[in-house]
C-alpha positions as CSV (number, residue, x, y, z in Angstrom):
1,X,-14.9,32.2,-18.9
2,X,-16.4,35.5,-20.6
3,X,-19.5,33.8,-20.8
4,X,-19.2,32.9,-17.0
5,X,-18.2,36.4,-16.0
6,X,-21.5,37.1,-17.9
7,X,-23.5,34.5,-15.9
8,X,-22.1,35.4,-12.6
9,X,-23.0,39.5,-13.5
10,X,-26.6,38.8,-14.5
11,X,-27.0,36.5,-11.0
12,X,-25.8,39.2,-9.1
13,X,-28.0,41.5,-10.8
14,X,-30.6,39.1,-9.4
15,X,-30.4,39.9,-6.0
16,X,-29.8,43.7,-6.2
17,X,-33.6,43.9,-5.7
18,X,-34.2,41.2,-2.7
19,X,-31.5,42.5,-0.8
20,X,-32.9,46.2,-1.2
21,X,-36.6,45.0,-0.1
22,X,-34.8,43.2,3.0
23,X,-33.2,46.5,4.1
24,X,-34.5,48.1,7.3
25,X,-35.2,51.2,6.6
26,X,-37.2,52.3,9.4
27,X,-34.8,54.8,11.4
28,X,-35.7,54.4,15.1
29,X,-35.0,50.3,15.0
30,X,-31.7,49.6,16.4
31,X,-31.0,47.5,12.8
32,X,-31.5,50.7,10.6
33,X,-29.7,49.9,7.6
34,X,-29.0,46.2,7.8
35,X,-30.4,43.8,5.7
36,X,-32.9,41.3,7.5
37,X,-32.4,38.1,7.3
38,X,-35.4,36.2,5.7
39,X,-35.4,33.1,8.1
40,X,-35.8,35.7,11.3
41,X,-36.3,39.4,10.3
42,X,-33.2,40.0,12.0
43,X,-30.1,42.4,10.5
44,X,-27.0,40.5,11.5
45,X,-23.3,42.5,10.3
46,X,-22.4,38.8,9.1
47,X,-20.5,37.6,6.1
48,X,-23.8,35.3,4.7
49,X,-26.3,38.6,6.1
50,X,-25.5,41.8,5.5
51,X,-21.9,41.8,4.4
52,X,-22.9,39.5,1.6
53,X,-25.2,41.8,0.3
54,X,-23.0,44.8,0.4
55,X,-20.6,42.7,-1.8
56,X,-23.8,42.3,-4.2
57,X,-24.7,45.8,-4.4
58,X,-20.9,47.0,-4.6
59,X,-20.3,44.6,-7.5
60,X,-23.4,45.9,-9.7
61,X,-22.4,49.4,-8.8
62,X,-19.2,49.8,-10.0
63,X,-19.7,46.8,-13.3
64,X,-20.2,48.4,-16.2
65,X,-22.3,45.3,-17.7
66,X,-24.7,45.3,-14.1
67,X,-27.8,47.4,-15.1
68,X,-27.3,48.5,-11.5
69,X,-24.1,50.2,-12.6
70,X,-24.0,53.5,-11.0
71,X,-27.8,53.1,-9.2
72,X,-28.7,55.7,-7.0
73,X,-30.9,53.5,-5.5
74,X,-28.5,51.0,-5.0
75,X,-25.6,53.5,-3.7
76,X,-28.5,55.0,-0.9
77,X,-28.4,51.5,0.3
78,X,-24.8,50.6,0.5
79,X,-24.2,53.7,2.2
80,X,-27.0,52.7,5.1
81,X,-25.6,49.2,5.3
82,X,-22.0,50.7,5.3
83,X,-22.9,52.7,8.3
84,X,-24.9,49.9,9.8
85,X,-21.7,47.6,10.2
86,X,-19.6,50.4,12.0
87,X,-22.8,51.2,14.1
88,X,-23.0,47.8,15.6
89,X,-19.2,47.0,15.6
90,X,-18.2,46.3,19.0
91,X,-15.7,48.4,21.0
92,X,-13.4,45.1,20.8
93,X,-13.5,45.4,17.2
94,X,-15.5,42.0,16.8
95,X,-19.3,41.4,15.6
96,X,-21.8,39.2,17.1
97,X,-24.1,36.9,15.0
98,X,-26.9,36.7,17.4
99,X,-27.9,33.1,16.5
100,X,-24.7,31.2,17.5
101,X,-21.4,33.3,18.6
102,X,-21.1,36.4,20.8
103,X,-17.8,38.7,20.1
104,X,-16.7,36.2,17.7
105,X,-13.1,37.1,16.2
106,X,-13.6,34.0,13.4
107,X,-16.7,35.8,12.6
108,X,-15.2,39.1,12.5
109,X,-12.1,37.5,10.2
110,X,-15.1,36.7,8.2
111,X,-16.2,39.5,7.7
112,X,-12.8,41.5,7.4
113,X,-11.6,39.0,4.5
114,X,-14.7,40.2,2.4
115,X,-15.0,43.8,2.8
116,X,-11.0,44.0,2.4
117,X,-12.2,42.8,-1.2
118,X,-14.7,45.2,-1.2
119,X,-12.9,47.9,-0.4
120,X,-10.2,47.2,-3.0
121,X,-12.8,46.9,-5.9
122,X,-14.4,49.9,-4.6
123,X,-11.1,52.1,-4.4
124,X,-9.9,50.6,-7.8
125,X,-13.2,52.4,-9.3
126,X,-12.9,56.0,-9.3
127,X,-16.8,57.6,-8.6
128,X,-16.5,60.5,-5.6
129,X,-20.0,58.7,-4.7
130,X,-18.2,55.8,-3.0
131,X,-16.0,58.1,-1.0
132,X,-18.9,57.5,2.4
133,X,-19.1,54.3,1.6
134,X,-15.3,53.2,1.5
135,X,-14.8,55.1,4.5
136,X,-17.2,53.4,6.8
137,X,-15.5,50.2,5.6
138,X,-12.1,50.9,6.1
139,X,-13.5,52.3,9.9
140,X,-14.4,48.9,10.1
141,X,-11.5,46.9,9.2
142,X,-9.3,49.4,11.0
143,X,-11.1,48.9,14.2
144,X,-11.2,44.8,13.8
145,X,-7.1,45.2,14.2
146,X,-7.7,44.2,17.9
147,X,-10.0,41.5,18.0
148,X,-8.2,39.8,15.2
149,X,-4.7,40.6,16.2
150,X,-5.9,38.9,20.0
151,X,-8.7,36.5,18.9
152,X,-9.2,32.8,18.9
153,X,-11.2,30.4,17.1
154,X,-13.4,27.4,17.7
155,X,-12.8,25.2,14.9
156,X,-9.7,23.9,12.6
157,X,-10.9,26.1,9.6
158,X,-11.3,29.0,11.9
159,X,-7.4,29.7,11.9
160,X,-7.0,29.8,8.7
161,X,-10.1,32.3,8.3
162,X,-8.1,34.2,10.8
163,X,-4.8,33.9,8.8
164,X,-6.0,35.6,5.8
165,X,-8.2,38.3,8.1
166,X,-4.5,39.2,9.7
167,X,-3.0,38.9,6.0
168,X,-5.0,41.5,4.7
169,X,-5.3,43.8,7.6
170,X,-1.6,43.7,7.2
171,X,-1.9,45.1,4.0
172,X,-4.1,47.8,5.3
173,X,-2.4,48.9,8.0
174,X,1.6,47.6,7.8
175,X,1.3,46.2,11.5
176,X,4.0,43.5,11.3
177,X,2.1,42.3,14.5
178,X,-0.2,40.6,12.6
179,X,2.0,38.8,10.7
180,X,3.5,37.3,14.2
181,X,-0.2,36.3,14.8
182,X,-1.2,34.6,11.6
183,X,2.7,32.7,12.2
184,X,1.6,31.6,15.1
185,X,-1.8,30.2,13.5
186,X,0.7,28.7,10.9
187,X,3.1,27.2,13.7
188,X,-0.1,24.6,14.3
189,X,0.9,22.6,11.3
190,X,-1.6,21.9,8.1
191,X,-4.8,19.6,9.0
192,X,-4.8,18.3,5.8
193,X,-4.3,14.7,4.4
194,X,-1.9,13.7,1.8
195,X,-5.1,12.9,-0.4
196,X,-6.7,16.0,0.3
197,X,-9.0,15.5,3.2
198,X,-9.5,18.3,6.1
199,X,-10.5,17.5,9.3
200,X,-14.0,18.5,9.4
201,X,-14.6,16.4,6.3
202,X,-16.9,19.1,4.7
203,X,-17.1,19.1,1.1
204,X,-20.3,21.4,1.2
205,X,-18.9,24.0,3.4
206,X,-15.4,23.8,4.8
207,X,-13.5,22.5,2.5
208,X,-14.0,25.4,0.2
209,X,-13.6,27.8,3.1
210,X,-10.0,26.5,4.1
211,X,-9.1,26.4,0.0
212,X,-9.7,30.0,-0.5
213,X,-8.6,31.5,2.8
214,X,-5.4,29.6,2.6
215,X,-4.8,31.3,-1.5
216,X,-5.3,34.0,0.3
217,X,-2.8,33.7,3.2
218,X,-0.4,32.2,0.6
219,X,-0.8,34.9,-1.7
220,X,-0.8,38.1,0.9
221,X,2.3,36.3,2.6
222,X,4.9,35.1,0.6
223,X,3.5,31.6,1.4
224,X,3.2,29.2,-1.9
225,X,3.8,26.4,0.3
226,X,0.1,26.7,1.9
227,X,-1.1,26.4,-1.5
228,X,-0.2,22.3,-1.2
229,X,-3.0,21.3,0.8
230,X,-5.5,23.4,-1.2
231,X,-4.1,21.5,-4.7
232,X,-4.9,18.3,-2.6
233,X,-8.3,18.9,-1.7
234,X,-9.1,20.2,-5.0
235,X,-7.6,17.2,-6.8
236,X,-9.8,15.5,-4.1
237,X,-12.7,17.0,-4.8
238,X,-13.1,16.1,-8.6
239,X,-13.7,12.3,-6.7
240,X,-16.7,13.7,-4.4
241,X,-19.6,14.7,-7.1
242,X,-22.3,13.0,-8.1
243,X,-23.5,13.0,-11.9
244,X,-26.0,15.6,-11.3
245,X,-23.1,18.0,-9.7
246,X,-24.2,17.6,-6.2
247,X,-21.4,17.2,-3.5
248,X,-20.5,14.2,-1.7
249,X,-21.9,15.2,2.2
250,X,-22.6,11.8,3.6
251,X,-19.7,11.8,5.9
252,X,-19.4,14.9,7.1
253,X,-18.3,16.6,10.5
254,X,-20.0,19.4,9.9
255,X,-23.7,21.0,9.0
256,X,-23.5,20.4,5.7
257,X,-23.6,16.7,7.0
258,X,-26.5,15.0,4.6
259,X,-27.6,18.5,2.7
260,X,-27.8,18.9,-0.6
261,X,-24.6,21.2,-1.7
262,X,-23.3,22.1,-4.7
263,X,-19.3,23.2,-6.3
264,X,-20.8,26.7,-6.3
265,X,-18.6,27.8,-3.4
266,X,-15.3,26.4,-5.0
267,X,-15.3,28.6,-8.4
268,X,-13.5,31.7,-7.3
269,X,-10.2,29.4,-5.4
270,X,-10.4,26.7,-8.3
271,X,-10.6,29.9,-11.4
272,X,-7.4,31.1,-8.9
273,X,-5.6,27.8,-9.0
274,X,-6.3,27.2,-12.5
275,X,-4.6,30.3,-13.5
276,X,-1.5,29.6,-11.2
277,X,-0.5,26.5,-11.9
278,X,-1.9,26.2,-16.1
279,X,-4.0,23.5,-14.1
280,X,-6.9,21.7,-16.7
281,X,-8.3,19.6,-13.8
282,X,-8.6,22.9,-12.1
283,X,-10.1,25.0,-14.6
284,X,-12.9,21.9,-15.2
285,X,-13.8,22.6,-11.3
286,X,-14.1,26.0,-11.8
287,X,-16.1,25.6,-15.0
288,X,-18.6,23.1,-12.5
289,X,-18.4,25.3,-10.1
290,X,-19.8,28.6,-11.8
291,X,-22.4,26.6,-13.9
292,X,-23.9,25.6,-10.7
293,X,-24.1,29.4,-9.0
294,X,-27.5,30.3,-8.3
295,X,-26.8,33.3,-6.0
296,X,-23.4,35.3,-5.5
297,X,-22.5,33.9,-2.2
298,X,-20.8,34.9,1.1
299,X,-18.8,38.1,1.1
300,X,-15.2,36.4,1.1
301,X,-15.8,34.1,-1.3
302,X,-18.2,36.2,-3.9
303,X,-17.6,34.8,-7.2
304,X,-18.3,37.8,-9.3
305,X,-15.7,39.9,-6.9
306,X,-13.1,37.4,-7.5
307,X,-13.7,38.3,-11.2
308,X,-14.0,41.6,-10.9
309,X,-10.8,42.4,-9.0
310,X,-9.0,39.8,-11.3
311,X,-9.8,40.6,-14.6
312,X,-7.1,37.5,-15.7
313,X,-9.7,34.7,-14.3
314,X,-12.5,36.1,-16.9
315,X,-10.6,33.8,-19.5
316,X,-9.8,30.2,-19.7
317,X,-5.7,30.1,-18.2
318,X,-6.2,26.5,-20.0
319,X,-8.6,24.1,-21.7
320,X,-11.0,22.4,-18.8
321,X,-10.3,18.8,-19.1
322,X,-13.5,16.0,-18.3
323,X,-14.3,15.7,-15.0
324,X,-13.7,11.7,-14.2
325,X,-16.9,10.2,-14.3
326,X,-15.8,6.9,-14.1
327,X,-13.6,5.6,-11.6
328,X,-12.6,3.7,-8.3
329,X,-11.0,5.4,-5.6
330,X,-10.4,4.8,-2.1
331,X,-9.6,8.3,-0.4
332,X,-7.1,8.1,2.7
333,X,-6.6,4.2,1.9
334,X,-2.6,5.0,2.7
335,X,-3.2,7.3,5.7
336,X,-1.9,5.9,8.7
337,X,-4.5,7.4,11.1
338,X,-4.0,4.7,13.7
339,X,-0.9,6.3,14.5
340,X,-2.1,9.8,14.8
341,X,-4.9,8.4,17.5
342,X,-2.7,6.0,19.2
343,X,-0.8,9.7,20.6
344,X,-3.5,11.6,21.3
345,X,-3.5,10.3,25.0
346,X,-0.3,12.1,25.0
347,X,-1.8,15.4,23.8
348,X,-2.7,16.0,27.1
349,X,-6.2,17.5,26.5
350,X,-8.1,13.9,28.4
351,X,-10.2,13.6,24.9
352,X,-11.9,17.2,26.0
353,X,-12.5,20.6,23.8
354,X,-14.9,22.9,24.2
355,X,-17.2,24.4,22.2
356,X,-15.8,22.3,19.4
357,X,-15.2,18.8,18.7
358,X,-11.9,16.9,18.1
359,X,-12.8,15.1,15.0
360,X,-11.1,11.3,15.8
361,X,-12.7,10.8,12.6
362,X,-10.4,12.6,10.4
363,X,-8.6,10.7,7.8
364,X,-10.9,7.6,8.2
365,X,-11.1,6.1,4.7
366,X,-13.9,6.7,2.1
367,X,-14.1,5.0,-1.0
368,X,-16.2,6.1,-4.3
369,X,-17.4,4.6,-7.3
370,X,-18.7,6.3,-10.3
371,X,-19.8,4.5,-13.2
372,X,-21.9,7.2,-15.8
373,X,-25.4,7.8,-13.8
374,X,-24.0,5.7,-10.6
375,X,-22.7,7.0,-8.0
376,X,-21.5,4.6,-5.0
377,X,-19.7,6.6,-1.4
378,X,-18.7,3.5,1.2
379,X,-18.0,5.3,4.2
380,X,-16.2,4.9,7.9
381,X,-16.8,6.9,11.0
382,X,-20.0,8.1,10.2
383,X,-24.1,7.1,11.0
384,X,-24.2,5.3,7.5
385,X,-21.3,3.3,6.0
386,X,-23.3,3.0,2.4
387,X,-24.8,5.8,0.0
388,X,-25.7,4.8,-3.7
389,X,-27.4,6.8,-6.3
390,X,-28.6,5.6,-9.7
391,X,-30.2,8.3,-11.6
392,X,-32.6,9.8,-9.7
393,X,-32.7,7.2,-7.5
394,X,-31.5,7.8,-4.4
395,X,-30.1,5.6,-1.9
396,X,-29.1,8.2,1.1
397,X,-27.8,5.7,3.6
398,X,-27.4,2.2,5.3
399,X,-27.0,1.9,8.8
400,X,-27.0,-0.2,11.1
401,X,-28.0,0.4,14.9
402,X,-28.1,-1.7,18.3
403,X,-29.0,-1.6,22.0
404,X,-25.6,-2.3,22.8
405,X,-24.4,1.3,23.2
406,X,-27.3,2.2,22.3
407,X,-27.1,4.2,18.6
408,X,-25.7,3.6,15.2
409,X,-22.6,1.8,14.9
410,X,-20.0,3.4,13.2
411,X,-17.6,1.5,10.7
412,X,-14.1,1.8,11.8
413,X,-12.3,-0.3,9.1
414,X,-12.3,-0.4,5.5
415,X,-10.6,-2.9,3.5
416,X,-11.1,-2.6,-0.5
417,X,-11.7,-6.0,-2.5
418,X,-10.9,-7.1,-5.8
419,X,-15.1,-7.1,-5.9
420,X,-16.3,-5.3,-3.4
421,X,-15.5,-3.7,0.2
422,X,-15.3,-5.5,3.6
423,X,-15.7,-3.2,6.4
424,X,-16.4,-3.6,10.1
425,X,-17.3,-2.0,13.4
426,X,-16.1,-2.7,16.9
427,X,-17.8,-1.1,20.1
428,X,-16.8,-2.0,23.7
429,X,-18.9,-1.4,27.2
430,X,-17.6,-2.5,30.7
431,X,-18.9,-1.6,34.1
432,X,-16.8,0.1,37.0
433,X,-15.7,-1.0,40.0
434,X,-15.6,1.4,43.3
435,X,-13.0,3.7,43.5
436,X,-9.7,2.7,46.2
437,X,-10.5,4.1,49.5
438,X,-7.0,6.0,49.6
439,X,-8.0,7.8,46.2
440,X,-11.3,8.9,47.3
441,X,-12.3,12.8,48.2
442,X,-12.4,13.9,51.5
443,X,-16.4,14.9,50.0
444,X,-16.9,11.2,49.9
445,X,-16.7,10.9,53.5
446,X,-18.6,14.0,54.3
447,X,-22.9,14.1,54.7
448,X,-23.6,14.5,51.3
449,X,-21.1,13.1,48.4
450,X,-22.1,14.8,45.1
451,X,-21.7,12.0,42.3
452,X,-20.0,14.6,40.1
453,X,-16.9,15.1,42.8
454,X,-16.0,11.5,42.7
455,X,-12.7,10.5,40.6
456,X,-14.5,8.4,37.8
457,X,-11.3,8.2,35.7
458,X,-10.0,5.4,38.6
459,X,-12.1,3.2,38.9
460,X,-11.7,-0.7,37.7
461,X,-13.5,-1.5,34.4
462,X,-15.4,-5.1,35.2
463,X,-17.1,-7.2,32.8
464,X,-15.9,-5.6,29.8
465,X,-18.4,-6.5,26.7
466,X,-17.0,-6.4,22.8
467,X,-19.7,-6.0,20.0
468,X,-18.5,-6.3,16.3
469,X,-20.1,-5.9,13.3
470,X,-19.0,-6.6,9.7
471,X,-19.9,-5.6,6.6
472,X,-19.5,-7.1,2.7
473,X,-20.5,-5.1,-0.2
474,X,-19.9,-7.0,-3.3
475,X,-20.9,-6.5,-6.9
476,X,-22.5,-8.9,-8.7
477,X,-24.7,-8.8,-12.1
478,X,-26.5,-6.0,-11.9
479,X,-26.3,-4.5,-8.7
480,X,-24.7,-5.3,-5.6
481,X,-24.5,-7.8,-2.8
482,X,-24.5,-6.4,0.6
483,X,-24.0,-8.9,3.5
484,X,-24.5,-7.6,7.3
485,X,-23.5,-9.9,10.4
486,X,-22.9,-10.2,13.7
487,X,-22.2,-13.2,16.0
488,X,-23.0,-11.6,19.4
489,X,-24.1,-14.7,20.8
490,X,-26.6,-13.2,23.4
491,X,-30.2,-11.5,22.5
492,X,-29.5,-8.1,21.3
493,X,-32.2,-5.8,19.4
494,X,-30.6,-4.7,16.2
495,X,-32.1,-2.9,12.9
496,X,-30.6,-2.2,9.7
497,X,-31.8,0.6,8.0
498,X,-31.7,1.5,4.4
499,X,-32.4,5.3,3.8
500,X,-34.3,7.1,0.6
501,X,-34.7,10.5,-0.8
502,X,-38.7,11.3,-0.1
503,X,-39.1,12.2,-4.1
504,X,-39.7,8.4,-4.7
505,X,-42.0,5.7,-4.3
506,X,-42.0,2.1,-3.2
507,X,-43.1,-0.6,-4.6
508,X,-43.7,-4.8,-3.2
509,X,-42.7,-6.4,-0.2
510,X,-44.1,-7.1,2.8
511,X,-44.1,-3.2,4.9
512,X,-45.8,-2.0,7.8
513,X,-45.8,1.5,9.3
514,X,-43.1,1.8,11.9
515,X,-42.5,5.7,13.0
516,X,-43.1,9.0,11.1
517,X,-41.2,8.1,7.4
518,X,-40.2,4.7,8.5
519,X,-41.6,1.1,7.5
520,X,-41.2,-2.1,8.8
521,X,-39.8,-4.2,5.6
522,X,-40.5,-7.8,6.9
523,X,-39.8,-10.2,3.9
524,X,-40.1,-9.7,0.0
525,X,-38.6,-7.7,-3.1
526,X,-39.5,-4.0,-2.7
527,X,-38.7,-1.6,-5.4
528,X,-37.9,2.2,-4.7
529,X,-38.5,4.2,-8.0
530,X,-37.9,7.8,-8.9
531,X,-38.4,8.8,-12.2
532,X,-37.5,5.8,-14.1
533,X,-35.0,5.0,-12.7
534,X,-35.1,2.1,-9.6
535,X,-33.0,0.3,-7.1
536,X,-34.8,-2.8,-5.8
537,X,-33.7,-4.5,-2.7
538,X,-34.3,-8.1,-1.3
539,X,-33.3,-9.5,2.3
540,X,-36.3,-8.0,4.3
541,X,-36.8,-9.3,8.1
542,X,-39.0,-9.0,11.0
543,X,-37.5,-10.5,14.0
544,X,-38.6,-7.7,17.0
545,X,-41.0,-5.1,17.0
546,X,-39.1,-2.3,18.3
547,X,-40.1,0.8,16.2
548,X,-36.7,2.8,16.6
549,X,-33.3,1.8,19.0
550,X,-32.5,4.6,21.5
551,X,-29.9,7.0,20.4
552,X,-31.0,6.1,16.8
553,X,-33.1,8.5,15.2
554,X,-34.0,8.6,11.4
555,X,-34.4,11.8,9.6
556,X,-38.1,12.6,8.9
557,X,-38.3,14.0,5.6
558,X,-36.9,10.6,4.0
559,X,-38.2,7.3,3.1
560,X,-36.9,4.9,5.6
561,X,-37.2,0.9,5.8
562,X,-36.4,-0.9,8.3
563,X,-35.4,-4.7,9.1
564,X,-35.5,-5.8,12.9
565,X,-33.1,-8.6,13.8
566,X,-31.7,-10.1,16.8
567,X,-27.9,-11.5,17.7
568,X,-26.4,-13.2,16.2
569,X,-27.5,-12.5,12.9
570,X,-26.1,-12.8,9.0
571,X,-28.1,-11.5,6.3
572,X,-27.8,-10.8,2.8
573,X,-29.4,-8.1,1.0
574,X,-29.5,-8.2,-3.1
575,X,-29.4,-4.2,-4.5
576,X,-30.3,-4.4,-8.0
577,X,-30.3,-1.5,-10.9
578,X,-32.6,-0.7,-13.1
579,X,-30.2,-0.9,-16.5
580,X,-29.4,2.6,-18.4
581,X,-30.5,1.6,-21.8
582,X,-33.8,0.4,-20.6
583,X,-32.6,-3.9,-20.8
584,X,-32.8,-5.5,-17.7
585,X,-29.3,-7.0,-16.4
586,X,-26.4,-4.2,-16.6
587,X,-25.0,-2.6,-14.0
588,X,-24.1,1.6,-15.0
């Protein structure tokens, strides 16, 4: 971990000099002292904008292995982004990221987490030179009390980003009031399944983000019993990595849905666990973690901060152990979440939220195979039930889409198999009936009866249709055996799709252009290479000519082919490997 705390100090010295050349410096603009962001010139007082780079220049100023230790240059520019925060502070206490939420208290718990770190590395280092600077920040945090004492969030992680914000404002400032807020958070219960899973499903992003601000809200407030869901997810999380240390983002809720993420943003709450609990599974995720940092991060979760104000985590607690690399795991197999959606009638809430989503899918099983340079994610509730990479070789996703909703159908059942997985996916589409005289509007029988006005939620569901698809995935030598039906009996346009990363190349078959990044695959063995490695497919058919179904769009920077058949339909598609040790035949 001395080497680590070395790594992390020479990345943060890294971006000392970008974040500098990103500062406006140009007094009359209204951003005078923020940092820009490089996507839109803009200076946002942000945890990922700004705020993260203050935690980068405050790091290398006051580390006596930064060669930015005690910078002038460096100081001059904390102090103008220091002032910059306070300047465009809002009255309410809360910050506004331009580019998605106005007065945003989860923003502004964002922000408060990290400069409350900031400002207790900064006051732990005694240099008169920071006296400007510490003061602007602790204006800041003082004057968030408000919004974060009074303000809501959008999504689940959001309360616990708000928990630790009202945690360490407590310590600040002694206000027991915030401790009544950040109970009430707690009173909401933990969205966390026994196996680790959140509800956003975001192993890129939110996992990590409700993992660390939970430690915190445990730590700040007496609360080791928050720490339970945070062991889960970590334990969790050794299952969701692929050989080349990329996260598992095939299923998620969230943005990080189908982006390439790495551990990077678990280090600091995995070096924390693995301290606390003596935890080698822990310390190997941390160990992951930090090799894969390229840049310091967001503010709250800076990994050289973490180190810096907890000298402890800059050696090994315990001996990492190996990361499983081979293994078969169903996550949530034992989660009853049938019962959880069979009361959320009962919730009251008529399946509505706003500005947010309500995330039926949490808890919907996943199951994931590792074998060496294989990496295998069979999915539910999501676009694509099957992602497999082998090597470089990349396999992003199988779908399978119809005209029946229209869209991709989503698997809502997962059975494991002593070979394989079976899974299927059940849609259903009535018509409605006219609504009772006696329950109509008195607008219905006025001149003009606005469609919107008329009780929907009453009316008689007629000729209700029921489409089901199922799904085999078996292994056989070699590779896989992936069987796709459906027994609709009536004419329905359907296309399975098999998804690739754009780095490769294929190979055979019979292929026509379809749309932009998407062919035809009508018959034949096609081969999809990368490097040398290969996954080769057979099972191709051609039974429509529809390009794309409605609702069904397929990412454009990907390799996409595409099989067009009609209901009812069974087909079997044969995924072979190329073999590790260069011998055709075995499956790693």
């Amino acid at each position: 971990m001395i080497a680590m705390f070395e790594k992390l100090t020479a990345i943060n010295d890294e971006w000392v000099k970008p974040g500098i050349d990103n500062q406006i410096t140009d007094g009359a603009s209204r951003f005078y002292g923020g940092v820009a962001d490089p996507d839109n010139g803009i200076a946002w007082p942000t945890h990922t904008g700004t705020l993260a780079v203050m935690a980068i220049w405050g790091c290398a100023l006051v580390n006596e292995e930064s060669s930015y230790y005690h910078d002038e240059r460096v100081l001059e520019a904390l102090e103008l982004a220091a002032a910059f925060i306070v300047r465009v502070q809002h009255a309410d206490g809360t910050i506004s990221p331009g580019w998605t939420n106005m007065h945003s208290p989860p923003d502004t718990g964002f922000a408060v987490v990290g400069l409350a770190q900031l400002l207790e590395l900064l006051e732990k280092h005694e240099w008169a030179a920071l006296d400007g600077v510490r003061a602007n920040i602790k204006l800041f945090l003082e004057r968030s009390v408000p919004a974060i004492l009074t303000g809501g969030c959008h999504t689940p992680n959001h309360r616990w980003v708000l928990t630790a914000a009202l945690a360490f404002l407590h310590r600040l400032t002694g206000d027991n009031q915030l401790i009544a807020r950040a109970d009430a958070w707690l009173a909401e219960g933990m969205d966390c399944t026994e196996d680790g899973e959140w509800t956003e499903r975001s192993n890129g992003i939110y996992n990590g983000v409700s993992d660390v601000m939970l430690y915190h809200t445990a730590e700040l407030l007496g609360r080791p019993e928050l720490l339970e869901p945070v062991r889960s997810n970590l334990r969790m999380m050794a299952y969701l990595i692929h050989p080349d240390g990329e996260v598992v983002t095939d299923y998620s809720g969230r943005q990080d849905f189908g982006h390439k993420h790495d551990m990077s943003g678990y280090h600091f709450v995995a070096a924390l666990m693995a301290h606390l609990d003596q935890e080698p599974l822990f310390a190997a995720l941390a160990e992951l973690a930090g090799d894969a940092s390229r840049h310091p991060g967001a503010i709250p979760n800076n990994g050289l901060m973490g180190l810096l104000l907890r000298p402890e985590l800059r050696e090994h607690a315990v001996e990492p152990a190996d990361l499983p690399d081979h293994y078969k795991v169903v996550i949530n197999g034992r989660f009853n979440r049938q019962q959880y959606l069979s009361r959320m009638e009962s919730a009251g809430h008529g399946g509505r939220i706003y500005h947010s989503r309500l995330h039926p899918e949490f808890g919907a099983p996943v199951a994931r195979e590792r074998r060496g340079m294989t990496s295998m994610t069979v999915m539910t509730e999501t676009s694509s039930f099957l992602a497999l990479r082998h090597g470089e070789a990349k396999l992003l996703g199988v779908q399978v889409s119809s005209s029946f909703e229209p869209g991709f159908i989503k698997m809502n059942e997962l059975e494991p198999l002593e070979d394989g997985y079976r899974l299927a996916g059940s849609e259903s589409k009535g018509y409605y009936g006219p609504v009772a005289a006696e329950r109509l509007p008195e607008s219905a029988g006025a001149p003009v009866s606005p469609w919107y006005l008329l009780p929907h939620q009453l009316r008689e569901v007629t000729h209700l249709q029921h489409h089901h698809v199922q799904v085999e995935l078996a292994e056989e030598a070699g590779g896989w055996r992936l069987r796709v039906q459906c027994d609709m009996p009536d004419v329905m346009l359907t296309q399975i799709s098999f998804i690739f990363g754009r780095e490769g190349t294929f190979a055979g078959g019979e292929r026509a252009d379809a749309e932009a990044g998407t062919q035809f695959w009508k018959d034949g063995t096609v081969r999809y290479s990368s490097g040398s490695d290969w996954i080769e497919l057979d099972g191709g058919a051609h039974e429509h000519g529809a390009k794309s179904i409605r609702g069904a769009g397929f990412p454009a920077d990907c390799k996409t082919l595409v099989v067009n058949v009609l209901t009812p339909y069974d087909r079997t598609f044969h995924l072979r490997l190329s073999p590790a040790d260069g011998k055709e035949g075995s499956l790693q």
